[in-house]
C-alpha positions as CSV (number, residue, x, y, z in Angstrom):
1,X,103.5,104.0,117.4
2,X,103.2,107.4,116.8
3,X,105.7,106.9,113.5
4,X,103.6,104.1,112.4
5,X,99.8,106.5,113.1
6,X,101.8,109.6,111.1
7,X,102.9,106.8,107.9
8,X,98.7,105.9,108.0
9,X,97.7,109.1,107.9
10,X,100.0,110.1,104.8
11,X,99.4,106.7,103.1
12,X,95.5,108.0,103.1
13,X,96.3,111.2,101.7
14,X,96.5,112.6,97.9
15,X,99.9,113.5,97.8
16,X,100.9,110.2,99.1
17,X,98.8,108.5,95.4
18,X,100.3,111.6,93.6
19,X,104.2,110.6,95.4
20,X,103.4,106.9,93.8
21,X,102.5,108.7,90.2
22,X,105.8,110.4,89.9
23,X,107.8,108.4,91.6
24,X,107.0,105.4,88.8
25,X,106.9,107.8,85.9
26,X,110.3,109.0,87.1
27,X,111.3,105.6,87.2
28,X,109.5,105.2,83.4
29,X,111.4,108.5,82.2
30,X,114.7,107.6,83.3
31,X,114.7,104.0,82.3
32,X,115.2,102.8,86.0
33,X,111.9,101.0,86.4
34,X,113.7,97.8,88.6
35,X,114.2,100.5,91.3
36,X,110.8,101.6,91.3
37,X,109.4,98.2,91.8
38,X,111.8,97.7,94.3
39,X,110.5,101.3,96.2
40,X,106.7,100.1,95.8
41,X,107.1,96.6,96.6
42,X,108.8,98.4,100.0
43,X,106.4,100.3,100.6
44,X,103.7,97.3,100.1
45,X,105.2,95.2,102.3
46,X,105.2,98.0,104.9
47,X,101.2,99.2,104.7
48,X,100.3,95.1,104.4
49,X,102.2,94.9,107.9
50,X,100.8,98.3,109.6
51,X,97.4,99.4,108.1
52,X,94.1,97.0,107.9
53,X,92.8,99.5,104.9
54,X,93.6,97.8,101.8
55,X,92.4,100.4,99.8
56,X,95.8,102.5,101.0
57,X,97.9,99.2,99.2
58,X,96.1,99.5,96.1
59,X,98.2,103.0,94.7
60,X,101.8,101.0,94.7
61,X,100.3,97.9,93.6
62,X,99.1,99.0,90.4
63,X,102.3,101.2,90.1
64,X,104.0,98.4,90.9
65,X,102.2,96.2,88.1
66,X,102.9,98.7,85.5
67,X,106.3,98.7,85.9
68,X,106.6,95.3,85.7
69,X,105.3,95.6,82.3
70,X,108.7,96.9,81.4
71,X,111.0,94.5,83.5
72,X,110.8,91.2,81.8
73,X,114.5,90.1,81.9
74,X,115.5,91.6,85.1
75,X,114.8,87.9,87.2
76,X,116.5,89.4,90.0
77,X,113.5,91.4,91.0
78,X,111.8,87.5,91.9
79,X,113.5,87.8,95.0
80,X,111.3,90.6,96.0
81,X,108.4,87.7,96.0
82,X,109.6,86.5,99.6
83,X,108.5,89.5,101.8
84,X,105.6,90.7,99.7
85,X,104.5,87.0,99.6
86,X,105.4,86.8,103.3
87,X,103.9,90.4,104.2
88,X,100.8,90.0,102.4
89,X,100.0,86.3,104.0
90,X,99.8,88.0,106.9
91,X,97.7,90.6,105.8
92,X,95.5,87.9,104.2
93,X,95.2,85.8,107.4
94,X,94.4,88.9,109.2
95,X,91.6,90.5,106.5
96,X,89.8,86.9,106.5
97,X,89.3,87.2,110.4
98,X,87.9,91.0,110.0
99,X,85.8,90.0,106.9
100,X,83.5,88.2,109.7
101,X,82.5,91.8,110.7
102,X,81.1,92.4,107.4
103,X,78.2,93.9,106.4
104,X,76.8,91.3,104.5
105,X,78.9,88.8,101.8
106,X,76.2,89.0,98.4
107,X,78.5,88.1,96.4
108,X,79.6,84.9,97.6
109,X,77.3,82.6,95.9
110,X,78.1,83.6,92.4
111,X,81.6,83.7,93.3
112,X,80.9,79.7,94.6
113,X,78.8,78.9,91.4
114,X,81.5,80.0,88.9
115,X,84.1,77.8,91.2
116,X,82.8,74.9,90.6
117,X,81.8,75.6,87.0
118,X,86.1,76.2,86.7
119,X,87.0,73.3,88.1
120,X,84.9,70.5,86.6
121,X,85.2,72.1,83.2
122,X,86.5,69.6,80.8
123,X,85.7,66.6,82.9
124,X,85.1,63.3,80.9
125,X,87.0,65.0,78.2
126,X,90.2,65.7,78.5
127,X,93.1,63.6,80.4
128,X,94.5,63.8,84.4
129,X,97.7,65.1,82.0
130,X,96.1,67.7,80.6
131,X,94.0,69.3,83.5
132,X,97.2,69.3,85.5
133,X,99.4,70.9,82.9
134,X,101.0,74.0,85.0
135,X,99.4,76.8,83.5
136,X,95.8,75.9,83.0
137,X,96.3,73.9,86.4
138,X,96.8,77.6,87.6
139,X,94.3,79.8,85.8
140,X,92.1,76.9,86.9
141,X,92.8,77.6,90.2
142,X,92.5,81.6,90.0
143,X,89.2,81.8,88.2
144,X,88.0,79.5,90.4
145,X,88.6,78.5,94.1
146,X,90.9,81.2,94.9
147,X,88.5,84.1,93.7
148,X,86.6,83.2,97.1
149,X,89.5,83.8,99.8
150,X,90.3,87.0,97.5
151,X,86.7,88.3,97.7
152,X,86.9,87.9,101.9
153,X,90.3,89.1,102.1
154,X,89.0,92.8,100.4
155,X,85.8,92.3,102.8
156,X,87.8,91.9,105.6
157,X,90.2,94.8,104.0
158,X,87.0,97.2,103.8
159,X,85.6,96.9,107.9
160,X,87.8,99.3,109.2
161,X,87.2,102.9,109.8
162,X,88.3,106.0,107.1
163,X,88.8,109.6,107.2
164,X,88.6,110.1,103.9
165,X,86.0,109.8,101.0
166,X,86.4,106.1,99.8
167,X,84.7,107.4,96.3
168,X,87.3,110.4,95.6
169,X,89.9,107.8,96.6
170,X,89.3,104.8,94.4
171,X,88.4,107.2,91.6
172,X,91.5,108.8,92.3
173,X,94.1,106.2,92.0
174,X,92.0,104.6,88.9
175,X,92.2,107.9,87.3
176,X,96.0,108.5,88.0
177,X,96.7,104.9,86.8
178,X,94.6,105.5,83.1
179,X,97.0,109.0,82.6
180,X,99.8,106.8,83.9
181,X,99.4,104.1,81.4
182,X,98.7,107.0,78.4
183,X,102.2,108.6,79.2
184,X,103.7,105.5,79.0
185,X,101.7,104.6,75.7
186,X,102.9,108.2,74.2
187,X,106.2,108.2,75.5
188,X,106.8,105.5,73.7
189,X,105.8,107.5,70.3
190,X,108.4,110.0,71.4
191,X,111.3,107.8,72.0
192,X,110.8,106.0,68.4
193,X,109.1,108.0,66.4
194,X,109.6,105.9,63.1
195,X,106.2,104.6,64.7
196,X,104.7,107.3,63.4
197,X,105.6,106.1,59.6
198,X,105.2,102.7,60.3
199,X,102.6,100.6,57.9
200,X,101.1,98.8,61.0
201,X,101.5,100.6,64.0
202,X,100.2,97.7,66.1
203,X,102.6,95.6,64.8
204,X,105.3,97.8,65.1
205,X,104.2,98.2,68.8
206,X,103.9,94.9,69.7
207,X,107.5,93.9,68.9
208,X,108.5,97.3,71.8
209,X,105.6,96.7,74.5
210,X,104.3,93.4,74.3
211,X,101.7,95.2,77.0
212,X,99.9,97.4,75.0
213,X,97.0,95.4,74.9
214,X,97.1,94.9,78.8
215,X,97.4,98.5,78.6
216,X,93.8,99.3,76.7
217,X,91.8,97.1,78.4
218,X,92.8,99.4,81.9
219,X,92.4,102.0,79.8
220,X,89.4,101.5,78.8
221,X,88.2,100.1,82.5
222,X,89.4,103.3,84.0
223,X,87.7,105.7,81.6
224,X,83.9,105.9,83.8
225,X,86.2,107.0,87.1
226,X,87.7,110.0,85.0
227,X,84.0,110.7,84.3
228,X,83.1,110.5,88.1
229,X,86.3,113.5,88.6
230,X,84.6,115.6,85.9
231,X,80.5,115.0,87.3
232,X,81.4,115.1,90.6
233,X,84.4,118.0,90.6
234,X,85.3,120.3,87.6
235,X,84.2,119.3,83.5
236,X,87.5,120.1,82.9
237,X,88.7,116.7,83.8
238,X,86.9,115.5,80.3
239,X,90.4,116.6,78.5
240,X,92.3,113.8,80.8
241,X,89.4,111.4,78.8
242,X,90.9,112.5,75.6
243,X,94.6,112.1,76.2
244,X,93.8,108.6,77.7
245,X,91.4,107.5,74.6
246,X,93.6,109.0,71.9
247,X,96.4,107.0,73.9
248,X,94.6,103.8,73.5
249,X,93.9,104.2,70.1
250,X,97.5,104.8,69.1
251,X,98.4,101.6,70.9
252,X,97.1,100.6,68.0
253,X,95.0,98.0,69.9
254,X,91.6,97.6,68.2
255,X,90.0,96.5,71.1
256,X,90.8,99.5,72.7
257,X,89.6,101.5,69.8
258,X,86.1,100.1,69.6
259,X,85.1,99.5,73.4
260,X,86.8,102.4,74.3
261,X,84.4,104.2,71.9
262,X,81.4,102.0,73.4
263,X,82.7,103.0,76.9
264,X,82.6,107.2,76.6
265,X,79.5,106.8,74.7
266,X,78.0,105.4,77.8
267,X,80.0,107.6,79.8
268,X,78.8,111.1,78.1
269,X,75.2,109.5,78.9
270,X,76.5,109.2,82.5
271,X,77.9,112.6,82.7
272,X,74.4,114.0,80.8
273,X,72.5,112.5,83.3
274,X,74.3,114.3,86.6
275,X,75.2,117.4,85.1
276,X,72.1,118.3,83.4
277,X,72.5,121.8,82.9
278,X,75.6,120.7,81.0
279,X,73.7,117.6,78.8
280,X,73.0,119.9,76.0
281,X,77.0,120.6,75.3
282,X,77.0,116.7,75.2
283,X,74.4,115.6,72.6
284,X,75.6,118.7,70.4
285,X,79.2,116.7,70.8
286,X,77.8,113.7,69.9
287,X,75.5,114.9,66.9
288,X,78.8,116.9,65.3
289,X,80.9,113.8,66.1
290,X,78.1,111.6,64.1
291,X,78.0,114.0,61.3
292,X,81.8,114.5,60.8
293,X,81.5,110.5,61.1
294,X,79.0,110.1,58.3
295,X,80.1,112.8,55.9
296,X,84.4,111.7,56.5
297,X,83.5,107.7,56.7
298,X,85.2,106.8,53.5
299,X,88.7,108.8,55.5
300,X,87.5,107.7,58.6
301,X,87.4,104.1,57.4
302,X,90.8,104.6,55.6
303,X,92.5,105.5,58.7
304,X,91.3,102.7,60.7
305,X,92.4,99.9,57.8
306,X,95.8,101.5,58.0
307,X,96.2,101.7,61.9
308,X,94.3,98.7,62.6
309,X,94.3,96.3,59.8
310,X,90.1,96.3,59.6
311,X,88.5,94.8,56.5
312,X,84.9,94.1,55.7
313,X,86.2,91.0,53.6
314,X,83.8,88.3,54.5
315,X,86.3,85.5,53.8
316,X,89.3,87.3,55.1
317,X,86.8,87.8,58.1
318,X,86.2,84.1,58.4
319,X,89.9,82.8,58.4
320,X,90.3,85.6,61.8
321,X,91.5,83.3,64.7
322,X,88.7,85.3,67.1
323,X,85.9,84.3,64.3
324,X,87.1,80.5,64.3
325,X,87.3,80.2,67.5
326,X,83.5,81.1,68.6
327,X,82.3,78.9,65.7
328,X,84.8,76.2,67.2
329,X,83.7,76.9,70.6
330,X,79.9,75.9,69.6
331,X,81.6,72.4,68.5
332,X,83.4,71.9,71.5
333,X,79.8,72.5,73.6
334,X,78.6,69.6,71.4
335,X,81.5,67.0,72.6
336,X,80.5,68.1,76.2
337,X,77.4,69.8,76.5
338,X,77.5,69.4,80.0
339,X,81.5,70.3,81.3
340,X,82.7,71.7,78.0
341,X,86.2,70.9,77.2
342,X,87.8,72.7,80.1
343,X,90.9,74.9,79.7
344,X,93.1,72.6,79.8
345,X,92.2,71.1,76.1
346,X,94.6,71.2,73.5
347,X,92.6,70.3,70.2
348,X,92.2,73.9,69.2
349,X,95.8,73.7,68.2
350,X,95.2,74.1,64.9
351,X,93.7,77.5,65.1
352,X,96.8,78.8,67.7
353,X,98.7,77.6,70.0
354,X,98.4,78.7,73.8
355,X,99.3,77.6,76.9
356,X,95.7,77.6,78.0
357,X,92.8,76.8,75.8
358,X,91.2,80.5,75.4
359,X,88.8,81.7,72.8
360,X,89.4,85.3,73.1
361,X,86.0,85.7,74.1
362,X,83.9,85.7,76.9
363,X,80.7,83.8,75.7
364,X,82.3,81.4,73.7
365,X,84.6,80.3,76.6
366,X,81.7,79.6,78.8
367,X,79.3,77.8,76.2
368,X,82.9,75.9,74.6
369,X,85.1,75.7,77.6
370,X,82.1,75.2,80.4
371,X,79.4,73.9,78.8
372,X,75.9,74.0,80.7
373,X,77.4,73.9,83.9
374,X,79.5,77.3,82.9
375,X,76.3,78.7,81.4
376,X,74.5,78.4,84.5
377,X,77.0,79.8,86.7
378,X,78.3,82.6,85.4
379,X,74.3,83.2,84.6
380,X,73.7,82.8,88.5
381,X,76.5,85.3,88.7
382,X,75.7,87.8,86.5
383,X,72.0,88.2,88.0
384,X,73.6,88.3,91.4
385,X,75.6,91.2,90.0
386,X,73.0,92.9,87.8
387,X,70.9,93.0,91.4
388,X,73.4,94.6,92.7
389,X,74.3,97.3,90.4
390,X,70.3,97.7,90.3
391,X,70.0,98.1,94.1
392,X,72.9,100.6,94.5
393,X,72.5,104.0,95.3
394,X,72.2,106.0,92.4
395,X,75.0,108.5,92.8
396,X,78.3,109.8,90.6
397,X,80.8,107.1,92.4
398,X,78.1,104.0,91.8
399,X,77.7,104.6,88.4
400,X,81.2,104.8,87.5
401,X,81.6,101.1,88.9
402,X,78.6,99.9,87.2
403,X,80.0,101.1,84.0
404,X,83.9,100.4,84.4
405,X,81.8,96.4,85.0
406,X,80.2,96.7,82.1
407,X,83.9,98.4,80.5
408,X,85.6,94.9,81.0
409,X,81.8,93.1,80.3
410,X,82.4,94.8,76.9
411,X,85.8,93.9,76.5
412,X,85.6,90.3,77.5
413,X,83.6,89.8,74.0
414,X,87.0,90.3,71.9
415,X,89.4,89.2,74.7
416,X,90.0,86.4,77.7
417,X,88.5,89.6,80.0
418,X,86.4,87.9,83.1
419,X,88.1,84.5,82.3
420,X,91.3,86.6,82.9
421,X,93.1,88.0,86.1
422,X,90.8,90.9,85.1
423,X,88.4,88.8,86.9
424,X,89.6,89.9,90.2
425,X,89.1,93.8,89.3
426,X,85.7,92.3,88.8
427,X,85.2,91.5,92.2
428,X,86.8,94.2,94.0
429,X,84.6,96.4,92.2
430,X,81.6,95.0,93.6
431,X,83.1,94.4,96.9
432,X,83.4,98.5,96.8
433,X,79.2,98.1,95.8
434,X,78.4,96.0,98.7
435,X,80.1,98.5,100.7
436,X,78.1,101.3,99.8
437,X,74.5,99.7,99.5
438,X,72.6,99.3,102.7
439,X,72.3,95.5,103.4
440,X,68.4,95.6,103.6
441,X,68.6,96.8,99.8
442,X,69.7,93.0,99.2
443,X,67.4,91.0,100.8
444,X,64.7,88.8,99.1
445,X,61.9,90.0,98.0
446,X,59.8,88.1,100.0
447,X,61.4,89.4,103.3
448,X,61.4,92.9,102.1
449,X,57.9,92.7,102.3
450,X,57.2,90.8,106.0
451,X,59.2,93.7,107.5
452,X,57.2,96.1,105.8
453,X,53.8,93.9,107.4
């Protein structure tokens, strides 16, 4: 027992999250990364059988995730599925029975709404065939139903006592997994560097890390917590944010690009606002940024057409698969207004061809994919959520959730993003908001105001 206490206590340390970091980027540098799954998926399988806090899990996991980005062929490694399946059922069973002890489950509804929405979307339209068609069957499943049993299982993982500070922690591992994700990104400029001549560089990455658009959206999710280190520690943490932007943008992802510049924007108003003796620095950056902007635009907007690909070429514009799909998605409402054409639909195969029927946007897969019954839920939802993020304390730690949300709320306009297993981030983050408002901050109105009679 007293093995098992000592493992706890070093699992809920830093040097156990910064042990993770180079352990991984080890396995990155010396082109081992099957045996660094293989270590983290160990080490899963033991804290899922000897800790209830399933925030100490969350370090290898996303290690172990980003690794896997880079072991595609090796199907061996599918045999580690049958103890973390096996390891983490357990935990599961076990975190459902603590999530009974929680505070309060404000989330549930919206999480119950948006089920529902998932599931009948496409009924009356498409076939039995198509609805059960393995992949959509799944996302299907994931989106919907499953997201409740996930929500209580990080309830139930979020009871239990802690001697550290939860914020510094999650912040912490976010933070470590966005610099993580930029060496990777970089190292992959110093290993080939013809990808620094190349005519498209986001071509020329895609065919060497088919994840480097997996990679911006973390990126660019991760950015507000690297934020939190520099309001709530040392200002000289803001250099991390520019080796993790500048990263993203040499993915050569444009999604990355332009929500990553949305997201610090929002960020440096964030940081402003806490470290007010330090605002002035940050609207003098921003005005010399705007002016170097305004007065370089024509080499600014040079750079981006040959990195990116942009054009302002209204019919070249038009014929962009994102542009016919959200007019295609307001045609597919009109089949269905009420269900939509689910995601299981497979008469969009004349813009592309994919497994599921996405519309690389988040709006246009509710209003096309969900119809009214979408609209309404992920409406319900989003004022469940916007309640929240109102009601929650207004320090450092909250805001950096609120705007990592809003991070992914941004990015799901030009990608799958909350339709996506980015979803689940989604709802772990405001799992860590219930957590940290007091419950009588979420009641109705109405009852607010008896107990104050």
């Amino acid at each position: 027992m007293k093995l098992l206490d000592r493992i706890r206590s070093f699992a809920a340390t830093e040097a156990f999250m910064l042990l993770c970091f180079m352990v991984a980027y080890g396995c990155v540098v010396f082109e081992i990364p099957a045996v660094g799954i293989c270590l983290m998926a160990a080490v899963l399988c033991l804290l899922f059988v000897i800790s209830d806090d399933i925030l100490l899990t969350i370090t290898p996991l996303l290690f172990l995730c980003c690794l896997a980005f880079l072991c595609t062929e090796q199907l061996f490694l599918l045999w580690l599925l049958i103890p973390l399946i096996g390891t983490l059922f357990y935990r599961f069973v076990r975190n459902l029975r603590l999530s009974r002890q929680a505070k309060n489950l404000y989330s549930l509804p919206g999480l119950i709404a948006v089920a529902v929405a998932v599931t009948v979307a496409g009924l009356l339209v498409i076939t039995p065939e198509e609805y059960f068609r393995p992949i959509p069957f799944v996302t299907v499943l994931c989106l919907g139903v499953l997201m409740i049993p996930i929500y209580l299982f990080f309830k139930g993982g979020m009871v239990c006592p802690r001697s550290y500070n939860v914020a510094d922690r999650v912040s912490g591992i976010l933070y470590m997994l966005g610099v993580f994700l930029a060496f990777m990104i970089l190292r992959l400029f110093i290993v080939h560097p013809e990808l620094w001549d190349a005519e498209n560089v986001g071509f020329a990455l895609s065919s060497l890390a088919w994840w480097r658009n997996g990679a911006a959206t973390l990126t660019v999710m991760v950015l507000p917590f690297i934020f939190y280190y520099a309001v709530h520690h040392h200002p000289i943490h803001l250099f991390s944010v520019i080796l993790v932007y500048g990263a993203t943008v040499l993915s050569g992802s444009r999604g990355g690009l332009f929500c990553g510049a949305i997201e610090i924007f929002l960020c440096l108003i964030y940081f402003g606002y806490y470290q007010k003796k330090r605002s002035r620095i940050i609207w003098l950056v921003l005005a010399v940024c705007a002016v170097l902007v305004l007065v370089f635009h024509r080499q600014f907007w040079e750079t981006c057409q040959h990195l990116f690909r942009l054009t302002l070429d209204l019919d070249l514009l038009l014929k962009e698969d994102r542009v016919l799909f959200v007019i295609r998605s307001f045609e597919d409402f009109l089949k269905n207004p009420l269900f939509g054409v689910g995601f299981g639909y497979v008469g969009n195969y004349d813009i592309h061809v994919l497994n599921v029927n996405w519309y690389h946007s988040l709006l246009p897969q509710i209003i096309g994919g969900m119809g009214i019954v979408g609209i309404l839920a992920y409406a319900y939802q989003f004022i469940i959520r916007l309640r929240l993020m109102v009601a929650a304390p207004r320090n450092p730690y909250m805001g950096a959730l609120t705007l990592a949300y809003l991070g992914i709320l941004i990015y799901s306009q030009i990608d799958p993003g909350l339709v996506s297993p980015y979803a689940i981030v989604a709802t772990v983050f405001f799992v860590l908001m219930e957590e940290e408002s007091h419950p009588a901050l979420l009641l109705p109105l109405k009852k607010k105001k008896k107990e104050k009679g």
